[in-house]
N, C-alpha and C positions, 0 to 999 in steps of 0.2 A: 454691153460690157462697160458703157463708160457709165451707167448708173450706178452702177455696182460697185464702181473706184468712190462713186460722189458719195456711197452711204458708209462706205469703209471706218473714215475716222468717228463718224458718229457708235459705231458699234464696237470699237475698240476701247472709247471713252466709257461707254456702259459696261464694257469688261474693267478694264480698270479699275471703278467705280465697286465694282461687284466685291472685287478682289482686295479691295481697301475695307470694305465692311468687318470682313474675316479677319483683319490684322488685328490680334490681340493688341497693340500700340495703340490703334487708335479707337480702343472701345468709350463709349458715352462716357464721361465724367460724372453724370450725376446717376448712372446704377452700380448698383453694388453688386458686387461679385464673390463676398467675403464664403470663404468654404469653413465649417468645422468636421472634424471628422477623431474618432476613435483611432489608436491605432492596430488596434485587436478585436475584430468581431466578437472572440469571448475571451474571459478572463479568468484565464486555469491557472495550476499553478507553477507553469512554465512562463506562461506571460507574465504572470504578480514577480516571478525571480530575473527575469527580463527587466521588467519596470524597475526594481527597485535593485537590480544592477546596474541601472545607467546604459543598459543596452537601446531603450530606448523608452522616450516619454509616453505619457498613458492618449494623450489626446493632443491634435494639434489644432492651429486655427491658421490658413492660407489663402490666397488673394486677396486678402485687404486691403482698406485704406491706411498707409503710413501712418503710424503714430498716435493710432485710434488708441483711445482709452476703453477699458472691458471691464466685467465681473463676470461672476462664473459660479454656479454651484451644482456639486454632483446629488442625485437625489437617489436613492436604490427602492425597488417595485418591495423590499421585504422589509425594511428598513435598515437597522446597524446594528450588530453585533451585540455590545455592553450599553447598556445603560450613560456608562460613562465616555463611548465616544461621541465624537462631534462630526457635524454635516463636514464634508469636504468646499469650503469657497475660500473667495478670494478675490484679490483683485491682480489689473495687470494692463500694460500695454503694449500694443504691435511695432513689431521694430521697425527698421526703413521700406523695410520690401513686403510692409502688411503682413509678418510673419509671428506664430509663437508657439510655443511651446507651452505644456503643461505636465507635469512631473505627476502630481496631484497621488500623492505616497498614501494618503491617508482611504485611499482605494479599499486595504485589503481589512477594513473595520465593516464594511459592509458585509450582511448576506448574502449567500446566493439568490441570485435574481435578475429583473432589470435594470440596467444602470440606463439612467438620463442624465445629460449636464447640459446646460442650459447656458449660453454666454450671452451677456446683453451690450451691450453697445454704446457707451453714457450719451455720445454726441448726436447721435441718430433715432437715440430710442427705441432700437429695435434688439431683438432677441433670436436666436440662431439655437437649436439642441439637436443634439444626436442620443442615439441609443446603442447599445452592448450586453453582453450577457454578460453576468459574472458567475463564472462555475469554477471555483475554486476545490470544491468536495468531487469534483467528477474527476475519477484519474482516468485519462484516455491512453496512454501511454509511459515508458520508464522514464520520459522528463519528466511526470507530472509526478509520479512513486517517487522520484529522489529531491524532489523540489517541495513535497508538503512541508507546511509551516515553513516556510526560507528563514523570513525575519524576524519571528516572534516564537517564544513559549508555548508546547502544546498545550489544550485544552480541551477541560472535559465535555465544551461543545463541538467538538472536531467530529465531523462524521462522514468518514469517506466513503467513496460509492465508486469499484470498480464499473467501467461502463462496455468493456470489451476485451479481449485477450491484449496479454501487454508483453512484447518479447523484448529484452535485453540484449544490446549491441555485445561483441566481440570484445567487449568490455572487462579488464580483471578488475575486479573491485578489492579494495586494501582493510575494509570496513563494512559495513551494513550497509547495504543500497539507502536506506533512511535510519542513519545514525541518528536518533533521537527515541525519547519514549512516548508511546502514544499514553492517551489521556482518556480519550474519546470512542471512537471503534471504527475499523476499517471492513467494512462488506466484501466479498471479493465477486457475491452475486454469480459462483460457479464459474466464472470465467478465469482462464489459464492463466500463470505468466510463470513463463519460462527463460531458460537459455542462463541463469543465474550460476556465476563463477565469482568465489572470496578467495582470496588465497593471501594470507599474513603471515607474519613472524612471530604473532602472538604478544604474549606481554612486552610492556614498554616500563619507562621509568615513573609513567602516569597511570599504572594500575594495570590491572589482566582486562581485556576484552572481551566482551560479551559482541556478537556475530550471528548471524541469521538473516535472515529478508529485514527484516526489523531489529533493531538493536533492544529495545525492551517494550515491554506491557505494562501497564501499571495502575494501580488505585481505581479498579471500577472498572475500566478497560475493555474491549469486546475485540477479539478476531474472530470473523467467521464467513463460510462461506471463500474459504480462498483455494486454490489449486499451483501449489508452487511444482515446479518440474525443473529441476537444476541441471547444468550445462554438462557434459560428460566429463571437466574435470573438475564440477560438484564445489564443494568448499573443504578449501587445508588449511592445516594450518603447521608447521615447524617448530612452534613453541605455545606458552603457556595460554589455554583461551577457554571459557567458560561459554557452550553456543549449541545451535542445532540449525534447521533449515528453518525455522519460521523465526523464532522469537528467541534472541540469547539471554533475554531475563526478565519472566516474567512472574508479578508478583499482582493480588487481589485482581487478580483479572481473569476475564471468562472467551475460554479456544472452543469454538465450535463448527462442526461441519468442515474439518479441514484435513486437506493431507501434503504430503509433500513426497516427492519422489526422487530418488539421485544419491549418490555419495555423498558423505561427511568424512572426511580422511585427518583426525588428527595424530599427531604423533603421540604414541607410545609414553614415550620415558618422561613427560612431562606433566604436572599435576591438571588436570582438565575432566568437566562433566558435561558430556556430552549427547541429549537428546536427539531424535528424530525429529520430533514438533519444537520443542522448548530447551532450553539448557538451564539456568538455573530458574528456580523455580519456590515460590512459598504462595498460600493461600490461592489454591490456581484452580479452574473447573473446568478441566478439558473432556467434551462429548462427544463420538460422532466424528473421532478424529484416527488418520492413519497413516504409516510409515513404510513404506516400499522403499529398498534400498541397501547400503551398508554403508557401517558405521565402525571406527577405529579409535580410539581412546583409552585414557589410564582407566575412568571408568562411564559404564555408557549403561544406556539405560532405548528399549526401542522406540518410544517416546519422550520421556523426560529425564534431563540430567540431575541435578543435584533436585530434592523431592523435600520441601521443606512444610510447615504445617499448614493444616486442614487441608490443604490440596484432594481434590477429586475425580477421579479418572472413570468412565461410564461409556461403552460400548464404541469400543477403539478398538485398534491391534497394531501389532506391528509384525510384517514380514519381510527379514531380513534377515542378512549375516553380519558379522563384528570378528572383529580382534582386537582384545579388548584385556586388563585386570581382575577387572568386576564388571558383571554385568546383569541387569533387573529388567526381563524381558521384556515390560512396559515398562519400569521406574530404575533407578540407579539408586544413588547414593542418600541418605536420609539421617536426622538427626534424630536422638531419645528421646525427642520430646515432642515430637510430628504426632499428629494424629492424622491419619491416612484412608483412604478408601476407594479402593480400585473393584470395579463391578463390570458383570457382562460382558468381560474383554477375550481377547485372545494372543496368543503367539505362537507363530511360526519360524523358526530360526532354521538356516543351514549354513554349510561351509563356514564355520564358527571356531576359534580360537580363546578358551579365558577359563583360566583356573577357580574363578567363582561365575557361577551362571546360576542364577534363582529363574525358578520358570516363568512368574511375574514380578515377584519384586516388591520393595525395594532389597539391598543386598548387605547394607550395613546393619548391627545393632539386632538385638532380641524385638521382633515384630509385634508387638505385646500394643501397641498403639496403631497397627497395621488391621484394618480390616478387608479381605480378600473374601470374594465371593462370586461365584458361575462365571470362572474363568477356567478358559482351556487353555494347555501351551503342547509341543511335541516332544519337548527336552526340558533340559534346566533340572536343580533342584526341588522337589515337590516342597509342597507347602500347603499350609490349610484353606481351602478354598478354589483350588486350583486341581482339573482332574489334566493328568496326563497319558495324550495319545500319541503314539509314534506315527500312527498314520492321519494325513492330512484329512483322510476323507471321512475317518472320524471324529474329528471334531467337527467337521461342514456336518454331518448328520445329527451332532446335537446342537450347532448353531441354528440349524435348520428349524427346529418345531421353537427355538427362546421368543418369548413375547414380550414385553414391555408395558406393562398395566398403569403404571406411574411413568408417563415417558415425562422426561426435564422440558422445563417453559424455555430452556434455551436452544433449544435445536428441534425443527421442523417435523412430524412423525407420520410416516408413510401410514398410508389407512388400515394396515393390517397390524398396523406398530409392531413390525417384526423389523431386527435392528440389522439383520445379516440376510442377504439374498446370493445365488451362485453364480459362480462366474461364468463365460460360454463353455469354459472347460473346466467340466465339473469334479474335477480333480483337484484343481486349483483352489488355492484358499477364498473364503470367501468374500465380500467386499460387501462394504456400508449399502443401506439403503439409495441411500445418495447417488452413489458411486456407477 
């Protein structure tokens, strides 16, 4: 026992000893500890509207030496964007506590790809980097839908890429989940997004609203591939708005492989054109696209609202009811000078209200610049080109043998290139290849 007292202090000291190594305070002076680090594994466009909100810097540098002097350059695996951006560097120094920060804004010029940035160290001569993704074009979720383009003008190399279903919070939205116009084209890649609710007052003192998932399409433009399913109370509106479920105004641009499903409730007594897919509408080539649903407006159309020139409409439909003034079972309202051309489509309409109903459409004006052809509807006003059948399961039996010889380079074509297949209940109208 008394040996065991004699080695005591010596094995208390080598504890001690142990336990003093561990103490951050007293680590070696001459090794460096310095950390960099991203503060976003990847860079979408929730983190780019993070960053360049001030929510928080893009990269930081921590345990340092005080007062060190750095440079710094960001480098991307695809390279930049324009021609006329420039590398992200700079220079900088750690504050008292070996700390810093870097903002480094000039981030969202890159490509998608790797990001490396690289800090050197003047006094030591040493060099520290890290690595990040930059997916800006990947929408994962409705941050990243309502966050495209934050800080800059879209453009016509914008190319988004849904990468999974994207469902929307309990959210009312007062506008377009992405108020702005695309330039570029959004893929939706078959995958959903749902739970979508607008509900406005309509016009303001800064012009009528255009409304949809998208507020416009424009100049060259692509939608396609999208799957919108809206909330149960869909998009209203109380006053004056020009809109539909996808796109409230689209113009030289190409909708394909898309549909959209749910209410559009505008009011009545107020001037508005109101699509399924699109709302207003000029030089537009929608394929392969469809409208499940109802729809309420001064005038309404089962796809596209106002139907301006060369626009073209190719094996679509819409199945729906309306209460409505006018209504153009694919197209609505049109100017004398449109030239038009709606092919291979269909309509289905029930529980329907509207003292003008053209069975396809459009509903304005001597049709004289309207070309209609192997299109079915069950109602409406006949017209040239357009056979109608009261029963649904006659038109599925002549959708049924339609083939497609010339199918369009914009929409993908089942191997039989037949544009309409049935549904598990064959009763039921029929549904896109796609679909």
């Amino acid at each position: 026992m008394r040996q065991i007292s004699l080695y005591a202090p010596a094995l208390l000291i080598l504890f001690l000893s142990a336990c003093k190594k561990d103490d951050p305070s007293s680590k070696p002076s001459n090794i460096d500890y310095t950390k960099v680090s991203f503060t976003y594994d990847k860079f979408g466009s929730t983190e780019l509207y993070d960053l360049f909100s001030g929510v928080n810097p893009a990269a930081k540098i921590s345990t340092g030496k005080a007062s060190s002097a750095f440079s710094y350059e960001l480098t991307g695996s695809n390279g930049l964007k324009k021609a006329s951006d420039t590398l992200v560097k700079g220079n900088g120094t750690l504050d008292g506590t070996g700390n810093a920060s870097l903002s480094l804004q000039g981030l969202k010029d890159y490509k998608d790809g790797e990001l490396t940035l690289k800090i050197h160290f003047t006094a030591t001569d040493s060099t520290l980097q890290v690595k990040a993704q930059k997916a800006e074009y990947q929408i994962r979720n409705y941050r990243d839908f309502i966050h495209m383009s934050p800080f800059r003008l879209a453009d016509t190399s914008d190319h988004y890429v849904q990468v999974n279903d994207i469902a929307f919070p309990d959210t009312v939205f007062t506008t377009a989940p992405w108020n702005s116009f695309l330039l570029g084209s959004y893929d939706g890649k078959g995958f959903k997004i749902t739970n979508l609710t607008i509900k406005t007052t309509g016009a303001t003192p800064n012009g009528t609203p255009y409304i949809g998932l998208f507020t416009g399409a424009d100049s060259g433009s692509v939608l396609k591939n999208i799957r919108l399913e809206l909330s149960d109370a869909g998009i209203t509106s109380t006053g004056q708005v020009n809109g539909a479920g996808l796109v409230g105004y689209a113009s030289g641009c190409t909708i394909s492989q898309c549909s959209v499903k749910g209410n559009i409730l505008i009011a009545k007594d107020v001037p508005s054109f109101i699509g399924g897919i699109s709302g207003h509408n000029d030089k537009v080539t929608m394929t392969g696209c469809s409208f499940r649903g109802r729809i309420t407006g001064s005038n309404v159309g089962g796809l596209m609202g106002s139907m301006g020139t060369s626009s073209v409409i190719n094996m679509c439909y819409a199945y729906f009811s309306f209460d409505s003034y006018a209504v153009g079972g694919i197209g609505s309202v049109y100017s004398p000078s449109s030239v038009l051309t709606i092919s291979n489509s269909y309509v289905v309409a029930h529980d329907y209200t509207s003292p003008t109903f053209v069975a396809i459409g459009p509903v304005q004006y001597a049709m004289t610049s309207t070309t209609v052809t192997n299109c079915f509807a069950n109602a409406g006003t006949a017209q040239n080109g357009v056979t109608i059948f009261t029963s649904t399961t006659d038109i599925n039996t002549n959708l049924s043998t339609l083939t497609i010889a010339n199918w369009p380079a914009e929409a993908t074509a089942p191997a039989d290139k037949k544009p309409y297949k049935y549904d598990t209940d064959l009763t039921a109208p029929m549904k896109l290849w796609w679909e």
